[in-house]
C-alpha atoms as a printed R data frame, in Angstrom:
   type eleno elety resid chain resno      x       y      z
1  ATOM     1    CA   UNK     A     1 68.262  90.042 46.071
2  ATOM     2    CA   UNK     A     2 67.096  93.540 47.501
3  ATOM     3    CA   UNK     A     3 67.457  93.765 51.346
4  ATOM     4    CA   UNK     A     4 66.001  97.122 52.670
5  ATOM     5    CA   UNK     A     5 65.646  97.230 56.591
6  ATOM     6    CA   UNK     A     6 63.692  99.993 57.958
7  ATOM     7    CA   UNK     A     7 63.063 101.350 61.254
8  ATOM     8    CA   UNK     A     8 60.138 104.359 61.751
9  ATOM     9    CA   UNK     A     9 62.589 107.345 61.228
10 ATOM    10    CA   UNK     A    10 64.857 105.603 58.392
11 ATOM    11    CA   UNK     A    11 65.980 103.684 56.216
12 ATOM    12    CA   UNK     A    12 68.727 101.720 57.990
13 ATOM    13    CA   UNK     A    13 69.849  99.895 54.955
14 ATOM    14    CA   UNK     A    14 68.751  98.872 51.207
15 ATOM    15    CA   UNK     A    15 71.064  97.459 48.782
16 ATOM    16    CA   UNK     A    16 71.746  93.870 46.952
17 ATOM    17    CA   UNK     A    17 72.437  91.273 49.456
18 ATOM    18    CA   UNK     A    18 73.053  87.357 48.781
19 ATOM    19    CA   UNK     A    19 72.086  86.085 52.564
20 ATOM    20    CA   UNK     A    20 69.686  87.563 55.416
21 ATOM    21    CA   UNK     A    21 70.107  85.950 58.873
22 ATOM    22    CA   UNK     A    22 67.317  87.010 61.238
23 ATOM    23    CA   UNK     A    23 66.166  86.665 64.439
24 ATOM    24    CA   UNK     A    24 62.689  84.900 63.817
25 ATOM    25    CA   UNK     A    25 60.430  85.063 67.021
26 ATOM    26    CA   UNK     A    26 60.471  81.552 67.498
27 ATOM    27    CA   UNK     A    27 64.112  80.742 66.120
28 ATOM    28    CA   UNK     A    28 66.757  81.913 63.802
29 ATOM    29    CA   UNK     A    29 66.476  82.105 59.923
30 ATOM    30    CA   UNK     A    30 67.824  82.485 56.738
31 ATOM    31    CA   UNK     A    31 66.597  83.919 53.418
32 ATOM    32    CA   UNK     A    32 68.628  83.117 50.266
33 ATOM    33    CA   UNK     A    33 68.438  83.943 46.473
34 ATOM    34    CA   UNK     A    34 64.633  82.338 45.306
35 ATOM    35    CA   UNK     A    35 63.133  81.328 48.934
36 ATOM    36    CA   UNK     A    36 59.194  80.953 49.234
37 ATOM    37    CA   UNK     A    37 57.306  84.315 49.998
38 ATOM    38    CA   UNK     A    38 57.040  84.644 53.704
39 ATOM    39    CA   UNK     A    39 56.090  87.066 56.328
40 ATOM    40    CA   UNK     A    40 57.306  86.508 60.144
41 ATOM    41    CA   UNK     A    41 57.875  88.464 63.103
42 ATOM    42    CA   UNK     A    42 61.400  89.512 64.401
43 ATOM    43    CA   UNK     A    43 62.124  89.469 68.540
44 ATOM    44    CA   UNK     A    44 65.252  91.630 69.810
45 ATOM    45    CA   UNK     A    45 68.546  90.620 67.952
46 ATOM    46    CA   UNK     A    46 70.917  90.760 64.961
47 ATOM    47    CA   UNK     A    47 70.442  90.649 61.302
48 ATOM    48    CA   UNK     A    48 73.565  89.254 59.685
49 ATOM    49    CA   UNK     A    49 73.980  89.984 55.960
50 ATOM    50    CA   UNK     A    50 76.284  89.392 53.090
51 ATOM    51    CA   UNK     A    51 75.883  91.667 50.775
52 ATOM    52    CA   UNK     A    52 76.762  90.818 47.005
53 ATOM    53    CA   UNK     A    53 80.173  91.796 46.920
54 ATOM    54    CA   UNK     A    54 81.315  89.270 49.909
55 ATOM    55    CA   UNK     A    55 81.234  91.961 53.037
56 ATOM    56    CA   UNK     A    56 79.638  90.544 56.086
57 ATOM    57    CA   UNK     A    57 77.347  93.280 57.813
58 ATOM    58    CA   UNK     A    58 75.420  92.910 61.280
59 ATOM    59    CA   UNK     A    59 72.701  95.137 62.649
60 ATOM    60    CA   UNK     A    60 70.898  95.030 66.032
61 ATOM    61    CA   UNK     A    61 67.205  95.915 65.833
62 ATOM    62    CA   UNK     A    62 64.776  95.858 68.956
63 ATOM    63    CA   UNK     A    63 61.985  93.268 66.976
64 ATOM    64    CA   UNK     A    64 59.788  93.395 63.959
65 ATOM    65    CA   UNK     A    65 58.356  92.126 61.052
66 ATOM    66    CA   UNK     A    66 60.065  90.456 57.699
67 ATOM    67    CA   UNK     A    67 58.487  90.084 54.299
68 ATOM    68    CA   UNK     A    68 59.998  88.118 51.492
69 ATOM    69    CA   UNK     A    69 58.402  88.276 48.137
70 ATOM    70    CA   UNK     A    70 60.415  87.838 44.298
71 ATOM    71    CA   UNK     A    71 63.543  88.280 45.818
72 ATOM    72    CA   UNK     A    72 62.968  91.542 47.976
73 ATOM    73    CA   UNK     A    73 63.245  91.533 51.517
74 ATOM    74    CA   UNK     A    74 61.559  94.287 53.644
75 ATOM    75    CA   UNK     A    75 62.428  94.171 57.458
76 ATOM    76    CA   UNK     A    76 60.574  96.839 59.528
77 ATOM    77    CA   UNK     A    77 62.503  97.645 62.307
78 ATOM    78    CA   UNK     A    78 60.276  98.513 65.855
79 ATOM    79    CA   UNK     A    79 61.294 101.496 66.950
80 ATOM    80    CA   UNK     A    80 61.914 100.732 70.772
């Protein structure tokens, strides 16, 4: 799946992913290959990917929002 996470000045990442881990307002979640469409909001916290080749990757970002739609997921970064 496409992972693109983007903050108001850049694009922090995009590129094929299999797992997002992200820090939903409420709790922690994951988004794999074929979840539902969903839209949440982020709080302050890490987003831990895989990408497709196997590397682990971790960002910090301050909050936000996540969408999740056909196997593309958009995370807009705040930019605090």
């Amino acid at each position: 799946m496409l992972l693109e996470i983007i903050s108001p000045d850049k694009t922090v990442y995009s590129g094929e992913v299999t797992l997002v881990q992200l820090p939903g307002r409420l709790s922690s979640f994951e988004i794999l290959k074929n979840h539902a469409p969903i839209i949440s909001t982020l709080k302050k916290g890490t987003v831990r990917i895989i990408e497709a080749g196997g590397e682990e990757r971790v960002f910090t970002i301050p909050g936000g929002v996540v969408e999740n739609k056909d196997n593309h997921v958009v995370v807009l970064a705040d930019g605090r």
